[in-house]
NUTOR-376717 format. One record per residue (C-alpha): residue in one letter; residue number from 1; x, y, z. Coordinates in nm, 3 decimals, padded with zeros to 5 digits. Layout:
BEGIN
+--------+-----+---------+---------+---------+
: residu : num :       x :       y :       z :
+--------+-----+---------+---------+---------+
:      a : NUM :       X :       Y :       Z :
...
+--------+-----+---------+---------+---------+
This chain:
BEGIN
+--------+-----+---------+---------+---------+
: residu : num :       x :       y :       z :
+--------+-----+---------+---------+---------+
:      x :   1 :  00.000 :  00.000 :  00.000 :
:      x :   2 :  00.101 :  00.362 : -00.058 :
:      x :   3 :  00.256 :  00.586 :  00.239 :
:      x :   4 : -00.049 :  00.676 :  00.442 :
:      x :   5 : -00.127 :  01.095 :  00.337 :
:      x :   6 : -00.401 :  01.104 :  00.622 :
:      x :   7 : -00.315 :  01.327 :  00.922 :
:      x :   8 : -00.607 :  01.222 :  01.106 :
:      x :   9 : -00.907 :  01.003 :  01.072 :
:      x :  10 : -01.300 :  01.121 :  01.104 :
:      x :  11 : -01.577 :  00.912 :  01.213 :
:      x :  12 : -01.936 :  01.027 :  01.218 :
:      x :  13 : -02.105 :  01.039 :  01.572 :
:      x :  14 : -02.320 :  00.780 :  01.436 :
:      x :  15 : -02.085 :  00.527 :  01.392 :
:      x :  16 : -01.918 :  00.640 :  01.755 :
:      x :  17 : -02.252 :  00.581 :  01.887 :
:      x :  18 : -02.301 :  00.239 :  01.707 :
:      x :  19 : -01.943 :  00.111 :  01.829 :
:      x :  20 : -02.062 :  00.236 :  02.176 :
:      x :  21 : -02.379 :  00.046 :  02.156 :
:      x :  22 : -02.177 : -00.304 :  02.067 :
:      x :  23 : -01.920 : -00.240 :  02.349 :
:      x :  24 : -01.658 : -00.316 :  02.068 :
:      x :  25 : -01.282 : -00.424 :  02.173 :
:      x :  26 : -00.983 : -00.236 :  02.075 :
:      x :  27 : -00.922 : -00.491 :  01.800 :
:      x :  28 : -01.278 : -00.376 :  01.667 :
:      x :  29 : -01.211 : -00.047 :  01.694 :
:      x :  30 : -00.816 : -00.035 :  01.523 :
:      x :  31 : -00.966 : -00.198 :  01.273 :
:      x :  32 : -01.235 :  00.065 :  01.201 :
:      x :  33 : -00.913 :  00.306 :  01.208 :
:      x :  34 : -00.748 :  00.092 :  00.964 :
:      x :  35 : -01.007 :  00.028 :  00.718 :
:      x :  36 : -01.058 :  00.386 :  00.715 :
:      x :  37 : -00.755 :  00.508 :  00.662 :
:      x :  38 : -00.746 :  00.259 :  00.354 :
:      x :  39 : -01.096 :  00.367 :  00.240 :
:      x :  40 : -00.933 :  00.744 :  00.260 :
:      x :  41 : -00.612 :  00.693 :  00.078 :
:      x :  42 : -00.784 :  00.487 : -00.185 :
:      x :  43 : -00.884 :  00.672 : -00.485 :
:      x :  44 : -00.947 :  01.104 : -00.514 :
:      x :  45 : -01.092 :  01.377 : -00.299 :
:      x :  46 : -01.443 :  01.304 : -00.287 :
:      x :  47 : -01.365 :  00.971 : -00.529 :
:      x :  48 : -01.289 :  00.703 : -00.236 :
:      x :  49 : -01.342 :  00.329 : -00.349 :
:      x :  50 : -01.579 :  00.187 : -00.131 :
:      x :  51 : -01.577 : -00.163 : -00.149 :
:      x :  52 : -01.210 : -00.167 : -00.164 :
:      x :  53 : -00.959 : -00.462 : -00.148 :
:      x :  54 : -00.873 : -00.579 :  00.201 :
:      x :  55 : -00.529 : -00.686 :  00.081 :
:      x :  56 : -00.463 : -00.295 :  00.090 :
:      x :  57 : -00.538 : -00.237 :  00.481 :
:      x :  58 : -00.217 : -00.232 :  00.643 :
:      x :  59 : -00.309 : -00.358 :  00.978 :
:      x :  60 :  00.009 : -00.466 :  01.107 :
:      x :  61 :  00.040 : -00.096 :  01.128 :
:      x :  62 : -00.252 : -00.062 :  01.390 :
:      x :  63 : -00.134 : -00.395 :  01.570 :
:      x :  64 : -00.330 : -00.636 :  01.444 :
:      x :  65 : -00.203 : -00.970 :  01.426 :
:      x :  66 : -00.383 : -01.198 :  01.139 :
:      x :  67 : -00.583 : -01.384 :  01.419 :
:      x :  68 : -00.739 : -01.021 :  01.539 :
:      x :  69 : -00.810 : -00.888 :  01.163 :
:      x :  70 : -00.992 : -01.217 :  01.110 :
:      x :  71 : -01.204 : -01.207 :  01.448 :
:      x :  72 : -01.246 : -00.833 :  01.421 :
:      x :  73 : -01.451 : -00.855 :  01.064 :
:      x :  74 : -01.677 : -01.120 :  01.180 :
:      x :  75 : -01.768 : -00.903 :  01.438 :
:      x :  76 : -01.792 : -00.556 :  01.242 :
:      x :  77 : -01.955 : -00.799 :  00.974 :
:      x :  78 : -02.216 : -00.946 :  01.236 :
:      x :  79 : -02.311 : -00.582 :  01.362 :
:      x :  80 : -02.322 : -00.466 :  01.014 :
:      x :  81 : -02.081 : -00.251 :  01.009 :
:      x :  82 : -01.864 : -00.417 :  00.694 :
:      x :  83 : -01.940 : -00.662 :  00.446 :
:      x :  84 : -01.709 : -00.829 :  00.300 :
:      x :  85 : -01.762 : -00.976 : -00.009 :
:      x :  86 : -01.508 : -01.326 : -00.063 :
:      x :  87 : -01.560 : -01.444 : -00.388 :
:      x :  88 : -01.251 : -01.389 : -00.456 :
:      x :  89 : -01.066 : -01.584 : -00.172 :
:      x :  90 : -00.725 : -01.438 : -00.240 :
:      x :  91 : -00.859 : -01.064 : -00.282 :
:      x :  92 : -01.201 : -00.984 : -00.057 :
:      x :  93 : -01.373 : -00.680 : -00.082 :
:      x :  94 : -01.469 : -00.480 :  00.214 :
:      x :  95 : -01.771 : -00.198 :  00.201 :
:      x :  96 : -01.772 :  00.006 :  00.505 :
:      x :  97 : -02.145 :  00.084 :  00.587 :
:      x :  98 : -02.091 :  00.439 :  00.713 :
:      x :  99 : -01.888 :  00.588 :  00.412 :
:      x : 100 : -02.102 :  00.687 :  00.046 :
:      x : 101 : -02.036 :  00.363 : -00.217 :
:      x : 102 : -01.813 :  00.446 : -00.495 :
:      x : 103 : -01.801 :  00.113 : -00.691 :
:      x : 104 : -01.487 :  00.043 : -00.913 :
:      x : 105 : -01.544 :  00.024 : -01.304 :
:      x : 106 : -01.281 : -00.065 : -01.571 :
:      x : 107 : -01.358 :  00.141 : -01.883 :
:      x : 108 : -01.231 : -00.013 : -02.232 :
:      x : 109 : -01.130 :  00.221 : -02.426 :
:      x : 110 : -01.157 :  00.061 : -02.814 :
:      x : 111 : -00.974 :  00.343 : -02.928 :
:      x : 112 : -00.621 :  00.301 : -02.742 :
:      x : 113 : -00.693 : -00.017 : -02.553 :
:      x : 114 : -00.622 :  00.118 : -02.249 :
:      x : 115 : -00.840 :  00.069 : -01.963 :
:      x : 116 : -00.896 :  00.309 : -01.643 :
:      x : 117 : -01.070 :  00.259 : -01.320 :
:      x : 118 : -01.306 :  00.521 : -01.256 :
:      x : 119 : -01.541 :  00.576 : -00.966 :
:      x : 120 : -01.930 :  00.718 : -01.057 :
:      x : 121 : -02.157 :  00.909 : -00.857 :
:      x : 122 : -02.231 :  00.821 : -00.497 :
:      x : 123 : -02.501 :  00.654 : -00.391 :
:      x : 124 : -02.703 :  00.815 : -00.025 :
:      x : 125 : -02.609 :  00.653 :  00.280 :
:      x : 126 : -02.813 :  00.745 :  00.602 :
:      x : 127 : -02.647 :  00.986 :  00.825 :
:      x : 128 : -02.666 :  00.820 :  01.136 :
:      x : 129 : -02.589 :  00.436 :  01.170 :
:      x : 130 : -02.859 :  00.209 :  01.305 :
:      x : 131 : -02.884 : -00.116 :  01.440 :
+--------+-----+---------+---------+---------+
């Protein structure tokens, strides 16, 4: 993954609410952090991929060992918070329910051949997380 160029990370005071609710752990909550971070430095200003590869979230950064990454998305997954999406065993894809949904789509170009991600309008999420 690219050098982080976040300063700081925001979350909503619905989603602080939510974690509050579900008496998360810290592994929970570091990897909110780090899936945020990810979701920030992951595409443009105002263009963020959401879902996004999980291979990209550097959680050994935030102290998570592979045992607390795994038991920390079942959880975030089971108070839908995340879904994760593991079709593709080697590569799943993680959409965080409390950022707006910028889908990935590969544009052919027949002209050049050259294909480019681009991310299209986002779709509303509701402002404050419920359960």
């Amino acid at each position: 993954m690219k050098k982080s160029n976040a300063e700081f990370i925001q979350l909503s005071l619905g989603l602080c609410h939510k974690l509050a609710d579900e008496k998360i752990g810290w592994a929970a909550f570091a990897m909110i952090c780090a899936l945020t971070e990810t979701w920030f430095n992951t595409g443009r200003h105002r263009q963020h991929l959401n879902p996004f590869r999980l291979d990209l979230c550097d959680t050994r950064k935030w102290g998570l060992t592979r045992m607390h990454k795994c038991r920390a998305l079942k959880f975030l997954a089971k108070v839908r918070l995340v879904a994760v999406d593991r079709r593709d065993l080697n590569n799943p894809l993680v959409t965080l329910a409390w950022e707006p949904r910028y889908p990935a789509k590969a544009l052919f170009s027949p002209d050049d051949g050259a294909v480019s991600v681009v991310a299209p309008q986002a779709t509303l999420v509701e402002e404050r997380i419920t359960s």
